[in-house]
Each structure stands twice: as structure tokens, then as C-alpha cells.
C-alpha positions in Angstrom: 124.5 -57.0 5.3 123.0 -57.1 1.5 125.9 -55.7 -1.3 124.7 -53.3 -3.3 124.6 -54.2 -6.9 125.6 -51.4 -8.8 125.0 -52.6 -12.6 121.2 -52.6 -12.0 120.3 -50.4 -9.1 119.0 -47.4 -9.5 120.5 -43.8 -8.6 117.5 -43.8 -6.1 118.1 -46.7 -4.5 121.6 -46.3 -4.0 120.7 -42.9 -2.3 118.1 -45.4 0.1 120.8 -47.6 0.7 123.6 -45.0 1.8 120.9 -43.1 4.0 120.1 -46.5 5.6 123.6 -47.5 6.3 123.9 -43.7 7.7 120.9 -43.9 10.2 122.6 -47.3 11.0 125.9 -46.3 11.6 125.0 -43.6 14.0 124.1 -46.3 16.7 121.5 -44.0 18.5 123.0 -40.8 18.3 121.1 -37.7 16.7 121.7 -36.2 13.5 121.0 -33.1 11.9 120.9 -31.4 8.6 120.9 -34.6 6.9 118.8 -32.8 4.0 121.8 -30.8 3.2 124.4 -33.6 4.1 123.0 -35.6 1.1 123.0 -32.8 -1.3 126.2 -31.7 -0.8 127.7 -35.1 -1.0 126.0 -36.0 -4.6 126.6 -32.3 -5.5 129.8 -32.3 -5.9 130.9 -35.5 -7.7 127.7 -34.6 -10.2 129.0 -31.7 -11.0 132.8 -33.5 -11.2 131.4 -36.3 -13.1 129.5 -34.3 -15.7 132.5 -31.7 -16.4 134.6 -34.8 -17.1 131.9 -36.1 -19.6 131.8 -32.8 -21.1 135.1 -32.6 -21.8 135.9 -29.5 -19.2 133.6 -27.4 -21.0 131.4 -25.4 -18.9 129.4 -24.5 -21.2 128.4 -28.1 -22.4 128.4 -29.0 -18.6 125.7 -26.5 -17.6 123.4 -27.5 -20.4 123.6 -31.1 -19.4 123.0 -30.1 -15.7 120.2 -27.9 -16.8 121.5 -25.2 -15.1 123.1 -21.3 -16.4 126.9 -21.5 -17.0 126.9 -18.2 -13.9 125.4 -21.3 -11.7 127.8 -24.0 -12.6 130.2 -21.8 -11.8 129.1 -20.5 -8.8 128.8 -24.4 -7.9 132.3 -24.9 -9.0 132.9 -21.9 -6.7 131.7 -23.6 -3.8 133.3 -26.9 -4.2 136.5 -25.9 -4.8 136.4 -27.7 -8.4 138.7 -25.9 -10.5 
């Protein structure tokens, strides 16, 4: 199996890479939801990440998102981030 070079890949092909390695580690059975599956697992650590970079601000945060502060927060909400 080819590593995954992380200094030049893109975000998108890191995403192609961990859905491939998914579809092959589920040896035949089905899956479902994957759509959702996918989200939820970059959500989470993007919204983590950026919150860091902003300093813990949610204010800055949500305007590097691109999103209202009320959304990050709900987000935040979600995910258990505090």
C-alpha cells in the first residue's frame, strides 16, 4: 500500500485516499451514510483546528469558517467542543 505524503498532497486527495482505504477495509460488507460519515469526521477537527488558530475566539473562528458566530456555536454544540 502507497503512504500518503502529507507535505504535498492535497486536502482533496487525502479525503480520496481515506474513502479508498474505507471502501477497502470493509471487505465486502455494505455501508451506509457514508455522505454524512465523512462530514462529521472533517467537521469536527476543522472546526477544532481553526478555534486553535484563532486563538479561542469565536468570533475570529466563524469569520475564518465563513460561517455566523450562532452557527459555530451551534457546531461547537454538536461536537461537544467546549
Amino acid at each position: 500500500m502507497n503512504k500518503v505524503n502529507l507535505s504535498s498532497d492535497t486536502l482533496s486527495e487525502h479525503v480520496r485516499h481515506c474513502v479508498e482505504k474505507y471502501f477497502t477495509q470493509l471487505n465486502g460488507h455494505e455501508s451506509a451514510d457514508l455522505y454524512n460519515l465523512v462530514l462529521a469526521e472533517v467537521e469536527k477537527p476543522l472546526l477544532e483546528t481553526a478555534l486553535k488558530y484563532a486563538d479561542f475566539n469565536q468570533s475570529k473562528a466563524a469569520k475564518l469558517l465563513g460561517m455566523s458566530r450562532s452557527t459555530l456555536r451551534k457546531k461547537l454544540e454538536q461536537y461537544g467542543i467546549h
